[in-house]
C-alpha positions as YAML, in Angstrom:
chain: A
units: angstrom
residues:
- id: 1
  name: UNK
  ca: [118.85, 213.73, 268.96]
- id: 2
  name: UNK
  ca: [116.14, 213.68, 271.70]
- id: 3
  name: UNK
  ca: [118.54, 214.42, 274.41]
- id: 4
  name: UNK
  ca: [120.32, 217.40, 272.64]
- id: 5
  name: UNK
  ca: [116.95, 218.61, 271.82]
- id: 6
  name: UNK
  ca: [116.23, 218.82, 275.61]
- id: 7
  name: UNK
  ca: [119.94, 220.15, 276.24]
- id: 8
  name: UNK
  ca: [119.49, 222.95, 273.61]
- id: 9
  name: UNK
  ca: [116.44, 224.24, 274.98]
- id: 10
  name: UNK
  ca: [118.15, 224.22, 278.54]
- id: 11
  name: UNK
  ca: [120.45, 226.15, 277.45]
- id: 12
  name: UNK
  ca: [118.48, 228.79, 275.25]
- id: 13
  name: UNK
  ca: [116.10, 229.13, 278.31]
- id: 14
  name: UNK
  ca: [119.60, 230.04, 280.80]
- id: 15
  name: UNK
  ca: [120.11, 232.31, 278.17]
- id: 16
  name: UNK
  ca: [116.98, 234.37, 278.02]
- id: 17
  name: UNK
  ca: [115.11, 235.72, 280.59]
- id: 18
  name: UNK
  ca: [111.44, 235.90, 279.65]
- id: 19
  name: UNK
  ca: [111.35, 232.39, 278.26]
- id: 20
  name: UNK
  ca: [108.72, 229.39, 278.17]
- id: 21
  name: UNK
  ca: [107.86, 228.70, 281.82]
- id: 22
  name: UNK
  ca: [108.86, 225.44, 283.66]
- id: 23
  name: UNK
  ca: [105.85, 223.65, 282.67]
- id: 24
  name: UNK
  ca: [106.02, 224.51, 279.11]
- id: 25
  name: UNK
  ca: [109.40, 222.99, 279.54]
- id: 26
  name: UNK
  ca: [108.18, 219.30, 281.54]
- id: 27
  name: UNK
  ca: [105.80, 218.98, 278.38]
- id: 28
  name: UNK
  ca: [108.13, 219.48, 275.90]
- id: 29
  name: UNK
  ca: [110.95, 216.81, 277.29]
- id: 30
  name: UNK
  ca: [108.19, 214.76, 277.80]
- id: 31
  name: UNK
  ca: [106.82, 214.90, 274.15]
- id: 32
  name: UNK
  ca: [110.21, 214.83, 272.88]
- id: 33
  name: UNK
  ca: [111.10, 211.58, 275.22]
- id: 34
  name: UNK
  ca: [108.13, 209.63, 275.70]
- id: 35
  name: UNK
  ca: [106.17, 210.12, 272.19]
- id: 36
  name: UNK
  ca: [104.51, 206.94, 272.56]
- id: 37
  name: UNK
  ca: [102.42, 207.61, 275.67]
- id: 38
  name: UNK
  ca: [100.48, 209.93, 274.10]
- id: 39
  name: UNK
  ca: [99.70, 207.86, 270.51]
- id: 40
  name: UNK
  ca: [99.10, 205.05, 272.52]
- id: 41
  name: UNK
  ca: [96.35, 207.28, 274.64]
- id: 42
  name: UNK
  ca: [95.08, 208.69, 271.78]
- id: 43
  name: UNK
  ca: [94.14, 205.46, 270.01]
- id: 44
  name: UNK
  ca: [92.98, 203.82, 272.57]
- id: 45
  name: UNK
  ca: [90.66, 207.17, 273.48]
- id: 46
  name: UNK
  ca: [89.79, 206.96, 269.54]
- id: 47
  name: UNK
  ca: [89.01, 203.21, 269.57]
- id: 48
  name: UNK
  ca: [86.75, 204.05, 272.48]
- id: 49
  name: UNK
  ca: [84.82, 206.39, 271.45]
- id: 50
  name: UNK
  ca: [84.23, 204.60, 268.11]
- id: 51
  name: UNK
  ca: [82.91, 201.77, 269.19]
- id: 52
  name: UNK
  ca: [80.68, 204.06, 271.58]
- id: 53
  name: UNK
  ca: [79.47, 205.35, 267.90]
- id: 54
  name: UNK
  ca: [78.94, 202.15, 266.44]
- id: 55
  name: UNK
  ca: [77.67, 199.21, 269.15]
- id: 56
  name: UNK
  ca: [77.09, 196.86, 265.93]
- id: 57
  name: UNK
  ca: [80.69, 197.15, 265.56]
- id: 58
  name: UNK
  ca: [81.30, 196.99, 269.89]
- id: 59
  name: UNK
  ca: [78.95, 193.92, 269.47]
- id: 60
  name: UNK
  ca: [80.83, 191.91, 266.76]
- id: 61
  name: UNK
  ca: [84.20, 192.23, 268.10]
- id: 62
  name: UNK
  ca: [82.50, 190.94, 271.17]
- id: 63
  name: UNK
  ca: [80.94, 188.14, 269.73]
- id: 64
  name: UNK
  ca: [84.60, 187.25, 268.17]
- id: 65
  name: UNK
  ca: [86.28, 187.95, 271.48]
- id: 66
  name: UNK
  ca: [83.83, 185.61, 273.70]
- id: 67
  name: UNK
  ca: [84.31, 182.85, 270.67]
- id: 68
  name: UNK
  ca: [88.02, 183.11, 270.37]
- id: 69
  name: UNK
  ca: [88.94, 184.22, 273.80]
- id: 70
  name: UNK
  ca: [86.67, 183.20, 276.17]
- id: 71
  name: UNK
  ca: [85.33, 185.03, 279.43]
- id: 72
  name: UNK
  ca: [87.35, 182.82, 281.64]
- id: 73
  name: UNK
  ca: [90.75, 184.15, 280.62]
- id: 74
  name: UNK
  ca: [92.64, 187.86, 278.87]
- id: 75
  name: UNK
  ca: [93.71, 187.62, 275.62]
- id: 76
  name: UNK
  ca: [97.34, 186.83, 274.40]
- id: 77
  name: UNK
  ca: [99.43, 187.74, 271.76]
- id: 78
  name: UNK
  ca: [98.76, 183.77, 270.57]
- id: 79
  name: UNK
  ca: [95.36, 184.84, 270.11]
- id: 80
  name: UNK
  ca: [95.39, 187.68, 267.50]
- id: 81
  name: UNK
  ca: [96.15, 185.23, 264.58]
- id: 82
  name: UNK
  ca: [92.61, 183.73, 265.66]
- id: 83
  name: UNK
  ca: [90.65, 187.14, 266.11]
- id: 84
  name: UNK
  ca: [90.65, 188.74, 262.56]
- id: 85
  name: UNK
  ca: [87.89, 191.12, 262.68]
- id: 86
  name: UNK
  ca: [89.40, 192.52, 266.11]
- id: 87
  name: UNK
  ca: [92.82, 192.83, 263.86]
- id: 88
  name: UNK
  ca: [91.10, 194.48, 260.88]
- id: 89
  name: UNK
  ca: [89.27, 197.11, 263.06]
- id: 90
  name: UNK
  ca: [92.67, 197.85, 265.13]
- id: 91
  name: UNK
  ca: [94.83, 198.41, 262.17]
- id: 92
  name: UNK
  ca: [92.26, 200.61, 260.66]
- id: 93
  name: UNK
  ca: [91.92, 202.76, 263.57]
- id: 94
  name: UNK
  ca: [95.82, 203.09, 263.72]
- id: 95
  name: UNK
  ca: [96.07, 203.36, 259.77]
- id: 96
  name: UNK
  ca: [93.27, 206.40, 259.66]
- id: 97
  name: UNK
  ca: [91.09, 207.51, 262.49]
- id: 98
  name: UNK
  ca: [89.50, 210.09, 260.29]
- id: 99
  name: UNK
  ca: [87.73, 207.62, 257.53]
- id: 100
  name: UNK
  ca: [86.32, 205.86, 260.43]
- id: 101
  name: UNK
  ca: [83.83, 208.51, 262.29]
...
């Protein structure tokens, strides 16, 4: 679907002469192709800038990340089971940024 998408627009934009520039074009396949870059971004921007908002929340998942974690070490996949709060918070970011600010 993505790919005829892409092809279709091609092929529109042979077609016509004042169409959507080359740019407009780049975005669009990419959009269309790579949707998850930009959720992915976007969360992550969101997740930022909420815990910018709200340092006693920044400071708890901390706390739970030095406890569970450690500073010696990243975290793993084996270690979400252990870090609830740090689950709770991410799912409700992803579930509804807009209750949270």
């Amino acid at each position: 679907m993505k790919k005829e998408t892409c092809s279709a627009y091609l092929i529109h934009r042979l077609r016509s002469i004042n169409f959507l520039p080359d740019e407009q074009l780049a975005v669009t396949c990419t959009d269309l192709l790579f949707p998850a870059a930009t959720t992915v971004s976007s969360t992550l921007n969101f997740s930022m800038v909420f815990l910018l908002k709200h340092p006693e929340v920044q400071s708890k998942m901390q706390q739970e990340m030095d406890k569970e974690v450690g500073r010696d070490r990243l975290p793993t996949l084996d270690d979400r089971a252990r870090s609830v709060e740090i689950s709770v918070l991410t799912k409700n970011i992803m579930r509804n940024r807009a209750v949270l600010t």
